[in-house]
N, C-alpha and C positions, 0 to 999 in steps of 0.2 A: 267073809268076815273082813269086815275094815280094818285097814292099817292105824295104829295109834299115831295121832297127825301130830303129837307131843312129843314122841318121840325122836330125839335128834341127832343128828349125821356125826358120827363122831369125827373128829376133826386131826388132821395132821401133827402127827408128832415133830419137834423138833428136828429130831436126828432124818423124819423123813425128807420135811422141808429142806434142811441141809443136803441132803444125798441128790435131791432134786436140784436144787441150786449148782453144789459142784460139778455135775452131771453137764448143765445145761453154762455155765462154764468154760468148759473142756471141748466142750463141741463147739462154742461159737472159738474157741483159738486153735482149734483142730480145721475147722473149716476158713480160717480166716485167708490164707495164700488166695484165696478166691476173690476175697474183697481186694487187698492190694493187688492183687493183678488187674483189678478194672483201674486203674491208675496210670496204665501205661506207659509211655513215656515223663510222665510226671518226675521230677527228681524226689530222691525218697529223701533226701534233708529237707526238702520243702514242705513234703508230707508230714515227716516228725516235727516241723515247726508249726503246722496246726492242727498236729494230737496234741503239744503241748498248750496252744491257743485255747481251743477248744474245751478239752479234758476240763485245762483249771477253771474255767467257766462254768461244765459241767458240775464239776463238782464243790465248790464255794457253794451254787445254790441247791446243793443237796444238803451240806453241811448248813444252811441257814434252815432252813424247811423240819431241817430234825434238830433245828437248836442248839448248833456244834460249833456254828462259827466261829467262838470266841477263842476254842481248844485252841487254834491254829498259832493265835498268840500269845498265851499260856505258857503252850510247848516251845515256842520260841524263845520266852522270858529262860524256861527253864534250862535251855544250852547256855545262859551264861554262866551258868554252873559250872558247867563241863564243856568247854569250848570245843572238843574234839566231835562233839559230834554236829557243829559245823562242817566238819571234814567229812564224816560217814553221810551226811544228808548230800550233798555235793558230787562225792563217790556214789552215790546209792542212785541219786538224776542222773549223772554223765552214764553211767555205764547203762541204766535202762533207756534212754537213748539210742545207746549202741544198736544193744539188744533190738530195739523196733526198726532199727534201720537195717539192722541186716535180716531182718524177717521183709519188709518190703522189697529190699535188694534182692531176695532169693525166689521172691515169688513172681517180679518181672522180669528176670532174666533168666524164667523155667528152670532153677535149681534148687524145687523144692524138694523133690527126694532125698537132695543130701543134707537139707532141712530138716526134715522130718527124723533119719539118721539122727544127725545131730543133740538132737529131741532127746531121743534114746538115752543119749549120755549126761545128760543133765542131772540127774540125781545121783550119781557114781561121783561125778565133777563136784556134787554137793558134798559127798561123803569124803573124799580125798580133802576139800578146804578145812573142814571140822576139823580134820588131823592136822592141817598146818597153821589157821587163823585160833581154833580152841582147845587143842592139842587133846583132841579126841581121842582116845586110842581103839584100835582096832582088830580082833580077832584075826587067824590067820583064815581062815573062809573070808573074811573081808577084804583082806589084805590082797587074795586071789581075786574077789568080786571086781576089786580096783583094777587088779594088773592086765587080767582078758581082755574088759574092752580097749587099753592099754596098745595089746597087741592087734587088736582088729584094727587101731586107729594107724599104726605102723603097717599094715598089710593095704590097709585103703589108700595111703601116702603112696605106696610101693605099686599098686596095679592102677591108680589114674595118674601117677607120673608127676602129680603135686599134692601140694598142701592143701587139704579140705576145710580152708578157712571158714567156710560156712557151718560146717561141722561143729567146727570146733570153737568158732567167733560166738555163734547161738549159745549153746551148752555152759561155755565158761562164763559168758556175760552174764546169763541168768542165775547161774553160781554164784558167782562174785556178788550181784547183786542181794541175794537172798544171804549174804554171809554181812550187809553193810544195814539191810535193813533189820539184823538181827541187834548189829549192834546200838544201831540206832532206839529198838524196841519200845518205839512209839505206835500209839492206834493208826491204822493200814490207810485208812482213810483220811485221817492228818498228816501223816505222813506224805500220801498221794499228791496233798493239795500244796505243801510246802515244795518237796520234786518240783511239779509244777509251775511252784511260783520263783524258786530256784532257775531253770529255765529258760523262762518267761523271757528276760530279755536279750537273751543268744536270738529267742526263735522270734522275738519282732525285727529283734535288727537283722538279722539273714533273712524274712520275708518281707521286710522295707527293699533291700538292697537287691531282692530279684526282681520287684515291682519296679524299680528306679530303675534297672538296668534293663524291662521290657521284656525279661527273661522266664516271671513269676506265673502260674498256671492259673493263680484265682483271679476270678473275673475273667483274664484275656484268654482262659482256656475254655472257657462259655460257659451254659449254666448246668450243663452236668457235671463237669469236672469242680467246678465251684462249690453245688450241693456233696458233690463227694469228701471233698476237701474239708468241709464244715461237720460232716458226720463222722468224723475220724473222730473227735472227740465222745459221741455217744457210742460210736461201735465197739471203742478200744475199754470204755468204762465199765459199760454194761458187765461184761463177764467180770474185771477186777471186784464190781459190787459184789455178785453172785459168788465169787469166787471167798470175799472176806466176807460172806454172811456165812457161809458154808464151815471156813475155817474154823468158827468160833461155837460151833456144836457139833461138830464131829472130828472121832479122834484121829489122829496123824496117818495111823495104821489103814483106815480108809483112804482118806486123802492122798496117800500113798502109793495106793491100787488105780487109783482113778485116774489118775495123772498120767499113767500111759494112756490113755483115752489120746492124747494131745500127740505126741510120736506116731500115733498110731493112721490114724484119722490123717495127719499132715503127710503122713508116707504113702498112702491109701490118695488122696488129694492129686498128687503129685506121681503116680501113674493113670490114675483114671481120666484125672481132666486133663491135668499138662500133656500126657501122655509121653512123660520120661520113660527114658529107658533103664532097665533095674537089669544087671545081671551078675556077673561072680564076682564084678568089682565092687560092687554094692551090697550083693548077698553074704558073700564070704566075712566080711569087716562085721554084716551085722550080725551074724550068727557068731560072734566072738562076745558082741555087746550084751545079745541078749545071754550071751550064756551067764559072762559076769551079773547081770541082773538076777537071773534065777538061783547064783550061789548067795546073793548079799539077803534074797526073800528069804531063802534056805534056813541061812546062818540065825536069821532075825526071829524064826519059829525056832530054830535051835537054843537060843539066847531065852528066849521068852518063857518055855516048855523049862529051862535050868533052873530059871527063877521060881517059878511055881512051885517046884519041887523044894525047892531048899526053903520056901517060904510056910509050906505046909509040915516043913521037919523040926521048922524054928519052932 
């Protein structure tokens, strides 16, 4: 008996295409230390100077293509309202800056283990600013969630004999920055393309001033370093797209889970390719981290499981 040829392929749910999306996300920033290490010797201020190139090139003719361009000076019009968030957009470009340059700094000078570490502590680092930037307050299971990795990050100072600036530069930057674009809470995508146009002329005039000085990688670094240098802007995009298409149909709680995908994968990176060495100096600190992670999930089905309850007695 023949198939009914009318019959038709049901098609992706939302929440699926999302899950897909952040998925696919997480894995190209989980395997990214691979891309920046084909870079090399390259200076990673040069490199951040054309992700910002690029990016906003990138993304201006996406913003035209879907008919958005105009958002961009809208939302501009609309900071003279509120002038301070001149200052969050400003804060929210410099520090993600930071952030990419010390992810390229770690992945050419084989320190992405303690990259990936770092990773770890990123959403702990988000939960400690809530209490200090929006005066969140905090359960004592949280309060513990905070202080473990706390102590792992004191024990990892203590057995490699300094400060795990990578560690701790990644985590906090990306904090910090998620705490500026909150206040900013403009669409992710205009947002991106102002960062960028923000930017913009730090990274022509420091990639004028390597070229005048003979110093600069594109072009006189030939044509692969050149093509490399030009695709910073679509490789660094891509997942930010996937990642705010994802954001805006699935709930936090997922998005949440997944995000270790990124720690995970960049720790996993960074033994198997770099072929770091991982031992109780790196073990011990994280088995502190994860532990504070599994008390802050804990608490959060504790928290969640209370509400229900008191919601179904209302």
């Amino acid at each position: 008996m023949s198939q009914n040829k009318s019959q038709k392929i049901p098609s992706m749910t939302a929440q699926t295409k999302g899950l897909l999306a952040a998925v696919g996300a997480y894995l190209c920033w989980g395997f990214m230390p691979l891309y920046w290490a084909l870079f090399g010797s390259v200076c990673g201020w040069e490199v951040i100077g054309h992700r910002v190139l690029w990016s906003l090139i990138l993304i201006s003719a996406f913003l035209m293509l879907i008919g958005r361009f105009s958002e961009i000076f809208s939302t501009l019009r609309s900071f003279k309202k509120k002038p301070i968030q001149y200052f969050n957009l400003f804060a929210a470009a410099s520090i993600a800056a930071i952030n990419w340059w010390i992810n390229v700094y770690a992945a050419t000078s084989n320190q992405v283990v303690e990259l990936g570490i770092g990773m770890f502590l990123t959403p702990l680092f988000t939960v400690a600013l809530g209490v200090v930037f929006f005066r969140e307050r905090l359960s004592r299971l949280k309060q513990l969630s905070v202080f473990l990795p706390f102590l792992g990050v004191c024990i990892m100072i203590y057995t490699l004999g300094r400060m795990p600036w990578i560690a701790l530069g990644v985590s906090s930057s990306w904090a910090l920055y998620g705490v500026f674009k909150k206040r900013l809470g403009i669409d992710p995508w205009v947002s991106n393309a102002l960062e960028a146009s923000l930017m913009l002329p730090f990274a022509i005039a420091y990639l004028f001033y390597l070229d005048a000085n003979g110093v600069g990688a594109f072009v006189a670094g030939g044509t692969y370093i050149t093509i490399l240098l030009i695709s910073v802007g679509l490789v660094t995009s891509v997942p930010m797209i996937a990642f705010s298409a994802a954001a805006n149909v699935l709930p936090l709680t997922i998005l949440g889970f997944i995000q270790y995908m990124n720690p995970i994968l960049t720790l996993l990176v960074g033994l198997v390719f770099f072929h770091e060495p991982f031992n109780h100096q790196q073990f011990i600190p994280l088995l502190f981290i994860w532990a504070g992670i599994l008390t802050f999930i804990y608490s959060e089905f504790r928290e969640k499981a209370a509400r229900r309850i008191q919601t179904s007695q209302a």
